[in-house]
Backbone as CSV, one residue per row, in Angstrom:
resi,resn,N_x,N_y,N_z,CA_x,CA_y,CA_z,C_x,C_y,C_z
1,UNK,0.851,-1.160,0.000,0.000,0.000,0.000,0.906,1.235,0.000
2,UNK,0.756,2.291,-1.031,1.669,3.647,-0.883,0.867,4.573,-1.157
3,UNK,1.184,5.406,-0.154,0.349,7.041,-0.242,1.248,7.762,-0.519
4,UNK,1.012,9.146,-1.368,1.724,9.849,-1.865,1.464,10.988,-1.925
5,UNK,2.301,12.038,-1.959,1.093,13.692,-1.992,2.425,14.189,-3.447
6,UNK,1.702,14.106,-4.463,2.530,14.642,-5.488,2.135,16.470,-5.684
7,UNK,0.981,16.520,-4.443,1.095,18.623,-4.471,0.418,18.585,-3.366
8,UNK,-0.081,19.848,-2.736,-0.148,20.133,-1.338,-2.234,19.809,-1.407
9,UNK,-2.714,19.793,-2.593,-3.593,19.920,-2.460,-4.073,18.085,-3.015
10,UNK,-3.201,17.635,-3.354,-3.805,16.595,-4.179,-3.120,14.989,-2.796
11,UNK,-3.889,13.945,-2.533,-3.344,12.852,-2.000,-3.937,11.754,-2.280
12,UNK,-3.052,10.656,-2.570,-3.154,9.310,-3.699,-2.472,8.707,-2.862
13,UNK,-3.757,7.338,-3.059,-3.551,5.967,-2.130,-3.416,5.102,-3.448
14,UNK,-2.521,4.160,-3.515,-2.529,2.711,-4.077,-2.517,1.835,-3.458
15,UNK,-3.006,0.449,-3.741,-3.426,-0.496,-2.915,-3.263,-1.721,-4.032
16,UNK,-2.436,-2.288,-4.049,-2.044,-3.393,-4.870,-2.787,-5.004,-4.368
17,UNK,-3.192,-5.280,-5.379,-3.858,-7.392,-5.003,-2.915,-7.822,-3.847
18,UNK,-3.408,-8.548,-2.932,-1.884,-9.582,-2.602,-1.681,-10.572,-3.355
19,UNK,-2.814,-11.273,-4.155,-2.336,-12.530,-5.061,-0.970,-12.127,-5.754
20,UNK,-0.540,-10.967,-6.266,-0.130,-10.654,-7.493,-0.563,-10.845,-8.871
21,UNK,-1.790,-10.762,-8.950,-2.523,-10.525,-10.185,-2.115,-9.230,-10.992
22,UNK,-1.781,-8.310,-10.253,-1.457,-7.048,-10.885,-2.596,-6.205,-11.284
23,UNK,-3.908,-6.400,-10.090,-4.923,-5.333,-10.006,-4.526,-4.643,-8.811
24,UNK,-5.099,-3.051,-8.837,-5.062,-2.091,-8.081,-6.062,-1.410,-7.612
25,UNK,-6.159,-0.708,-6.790,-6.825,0.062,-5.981,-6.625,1.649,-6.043
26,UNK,-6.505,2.416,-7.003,-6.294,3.966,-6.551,-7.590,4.899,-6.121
27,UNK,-7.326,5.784,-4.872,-8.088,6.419,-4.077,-7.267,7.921,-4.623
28,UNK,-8.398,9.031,-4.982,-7.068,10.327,-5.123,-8.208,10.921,-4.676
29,UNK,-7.519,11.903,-3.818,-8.483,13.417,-3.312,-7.553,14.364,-3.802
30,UNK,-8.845,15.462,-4.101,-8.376,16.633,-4.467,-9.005,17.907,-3.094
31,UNK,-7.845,18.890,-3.376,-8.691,20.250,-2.289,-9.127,21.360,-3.549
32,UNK,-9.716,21.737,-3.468,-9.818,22.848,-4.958,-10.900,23.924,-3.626
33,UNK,-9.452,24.673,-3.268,-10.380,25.526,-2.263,-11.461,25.157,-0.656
34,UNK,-12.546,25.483,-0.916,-13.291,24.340,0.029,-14.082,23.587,-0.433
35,UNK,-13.815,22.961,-1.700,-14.278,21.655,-1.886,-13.269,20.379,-2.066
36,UNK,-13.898,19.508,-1.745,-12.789,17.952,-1.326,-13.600,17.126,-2.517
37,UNK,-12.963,16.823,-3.491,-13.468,15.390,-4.205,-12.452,14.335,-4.191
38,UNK,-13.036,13.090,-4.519,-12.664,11.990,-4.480,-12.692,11.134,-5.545
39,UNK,-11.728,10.461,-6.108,-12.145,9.261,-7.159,-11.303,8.342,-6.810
40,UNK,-12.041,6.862,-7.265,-12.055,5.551,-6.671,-11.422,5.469,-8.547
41,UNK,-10.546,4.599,-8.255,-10.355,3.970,-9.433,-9.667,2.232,-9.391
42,UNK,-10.236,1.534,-10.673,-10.030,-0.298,-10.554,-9.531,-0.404,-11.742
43,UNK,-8.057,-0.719,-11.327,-6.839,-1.305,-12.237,-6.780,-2.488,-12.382
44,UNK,-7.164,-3.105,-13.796,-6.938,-4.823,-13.777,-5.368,-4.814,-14.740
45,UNK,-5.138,-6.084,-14.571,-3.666,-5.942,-15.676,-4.444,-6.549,-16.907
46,UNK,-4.594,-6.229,-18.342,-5.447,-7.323,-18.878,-4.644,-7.862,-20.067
47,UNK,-3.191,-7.880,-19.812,-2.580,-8.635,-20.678,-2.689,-10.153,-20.642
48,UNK,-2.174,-10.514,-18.996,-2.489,-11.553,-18.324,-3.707,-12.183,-18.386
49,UNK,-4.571,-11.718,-18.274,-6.283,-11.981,-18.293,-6.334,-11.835,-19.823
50,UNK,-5.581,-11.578,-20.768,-6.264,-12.277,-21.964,-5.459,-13.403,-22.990
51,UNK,-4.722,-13.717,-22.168,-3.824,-15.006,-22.656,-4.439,-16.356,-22.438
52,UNK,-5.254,-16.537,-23.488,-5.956,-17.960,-23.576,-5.685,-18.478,-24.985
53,UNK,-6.012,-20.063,-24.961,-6.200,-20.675,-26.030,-7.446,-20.020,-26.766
54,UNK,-7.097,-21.113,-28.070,-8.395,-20.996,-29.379,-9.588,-20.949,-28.288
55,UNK,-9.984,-22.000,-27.703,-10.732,-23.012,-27.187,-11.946,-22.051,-26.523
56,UNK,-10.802,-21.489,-25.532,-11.286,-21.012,-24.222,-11.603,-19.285,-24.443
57,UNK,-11.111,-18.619,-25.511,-11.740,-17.671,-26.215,-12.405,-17.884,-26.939
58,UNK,-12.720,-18.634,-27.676,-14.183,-19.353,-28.756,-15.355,-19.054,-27.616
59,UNK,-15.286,-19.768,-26.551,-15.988,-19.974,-25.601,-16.387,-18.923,-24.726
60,UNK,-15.723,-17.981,-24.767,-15.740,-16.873,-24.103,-16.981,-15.736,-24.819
61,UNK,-16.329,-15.996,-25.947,-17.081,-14.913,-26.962,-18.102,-15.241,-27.154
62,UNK,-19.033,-16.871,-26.912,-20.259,-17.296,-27.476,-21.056,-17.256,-26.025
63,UNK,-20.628,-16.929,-24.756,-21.000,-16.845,-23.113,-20.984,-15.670,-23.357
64,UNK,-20.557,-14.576,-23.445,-20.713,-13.206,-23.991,-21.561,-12.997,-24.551
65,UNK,-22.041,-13.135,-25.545,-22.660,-12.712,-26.976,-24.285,-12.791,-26.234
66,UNK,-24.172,-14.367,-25.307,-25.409,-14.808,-24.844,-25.948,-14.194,-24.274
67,UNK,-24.999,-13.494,-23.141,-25.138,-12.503,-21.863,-25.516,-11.272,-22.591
68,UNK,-25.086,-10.469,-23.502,-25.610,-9.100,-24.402,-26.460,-9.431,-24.611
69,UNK,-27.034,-10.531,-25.251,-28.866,-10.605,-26.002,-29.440,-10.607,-24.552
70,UNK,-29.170,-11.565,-24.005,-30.020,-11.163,-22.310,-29.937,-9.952,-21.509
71,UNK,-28.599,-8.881,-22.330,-28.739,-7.578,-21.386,-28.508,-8.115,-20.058
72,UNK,-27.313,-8.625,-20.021,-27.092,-9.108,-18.855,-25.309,-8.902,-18.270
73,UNK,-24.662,-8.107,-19.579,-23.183,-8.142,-19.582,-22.880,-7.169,-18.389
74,UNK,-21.782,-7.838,-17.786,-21.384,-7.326,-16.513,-19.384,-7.640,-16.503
75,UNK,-19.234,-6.731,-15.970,-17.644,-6.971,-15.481,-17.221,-6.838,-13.998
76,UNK,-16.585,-7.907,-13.278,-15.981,-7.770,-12.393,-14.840,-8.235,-12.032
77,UNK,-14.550,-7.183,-10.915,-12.680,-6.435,-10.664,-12.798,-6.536,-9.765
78,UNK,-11.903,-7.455,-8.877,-11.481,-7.376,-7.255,-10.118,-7.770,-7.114
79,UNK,-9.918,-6.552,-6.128,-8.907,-6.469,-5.616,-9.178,-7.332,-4.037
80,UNK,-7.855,-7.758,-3.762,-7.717,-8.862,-2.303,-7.001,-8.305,-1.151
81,UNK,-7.411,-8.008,-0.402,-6.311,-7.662,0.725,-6.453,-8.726,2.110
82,UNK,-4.860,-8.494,2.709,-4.904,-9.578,3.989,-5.547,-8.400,4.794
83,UNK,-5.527,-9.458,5.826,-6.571,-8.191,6.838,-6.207,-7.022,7.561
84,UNK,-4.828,-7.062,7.620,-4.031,-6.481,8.573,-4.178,-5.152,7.299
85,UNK,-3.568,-5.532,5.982,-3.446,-4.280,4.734,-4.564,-3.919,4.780
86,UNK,-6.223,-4.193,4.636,-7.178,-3.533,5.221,-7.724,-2.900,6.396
87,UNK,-6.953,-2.889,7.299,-7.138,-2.458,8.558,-6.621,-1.143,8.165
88,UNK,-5.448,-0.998,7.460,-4.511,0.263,7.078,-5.429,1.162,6.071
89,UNK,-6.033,0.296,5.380,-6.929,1.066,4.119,-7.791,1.968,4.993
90,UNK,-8.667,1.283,6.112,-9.791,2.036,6.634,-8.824,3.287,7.149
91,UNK,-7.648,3.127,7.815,-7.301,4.060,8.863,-6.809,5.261,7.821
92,UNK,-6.483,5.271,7.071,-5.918,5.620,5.815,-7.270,6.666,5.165
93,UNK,-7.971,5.807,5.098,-8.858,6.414,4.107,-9.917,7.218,5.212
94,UNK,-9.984,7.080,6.817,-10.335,8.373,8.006,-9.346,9.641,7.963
95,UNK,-8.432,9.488,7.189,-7.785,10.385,7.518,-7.623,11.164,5.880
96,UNK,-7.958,10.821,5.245,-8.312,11.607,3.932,-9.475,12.751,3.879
């Protein structure tokens, strides 16, 4: 996990998988005067995640295709933390 203040007004959390999948977690606040915003952002690596056979991309694309006619296409991104690195996230992210 690394926090960083690259300006006085701006502070950025990263929060890396523990698997080593090479998904992320970035948290950035901004000060713009007296307003505070926030953006959440979900880093997947998708080089890794798209290294498959014929087979298993054939297959992919026809489970897909199925899921669009049903209006049903969805993506999901998770990031993993041990508990102790989430304990740090919450304390981390009270103090943002």
């Amino acid at each position: 996990m690394v926090v960083f203040k690259p300006t006085e007004e701006e502070k950025v959390l990263k929060c890396e998988c523990s698997c080593g999948c090479g998904e992320e977690i970035k948290i950035k606040s901004f000060n713009f005067g007296d307003t505070k915003q926030y953006y959440l952002s979900l880093c997947a690596e998708q080089y890794y995640a798209k290294q498959n056979g014929i087979f298993k991309t054939i297959w992919h694309r026809i489970k897909t295709a199925f899921m669009i006619l049903r209006g049903k296409e969805y993506r999901l991104t998770e990031v993993v933390f041990k508990k102790e690195e989430f304990e740090e996230l919450k304390e981390i992210i009270k103090e943002m």
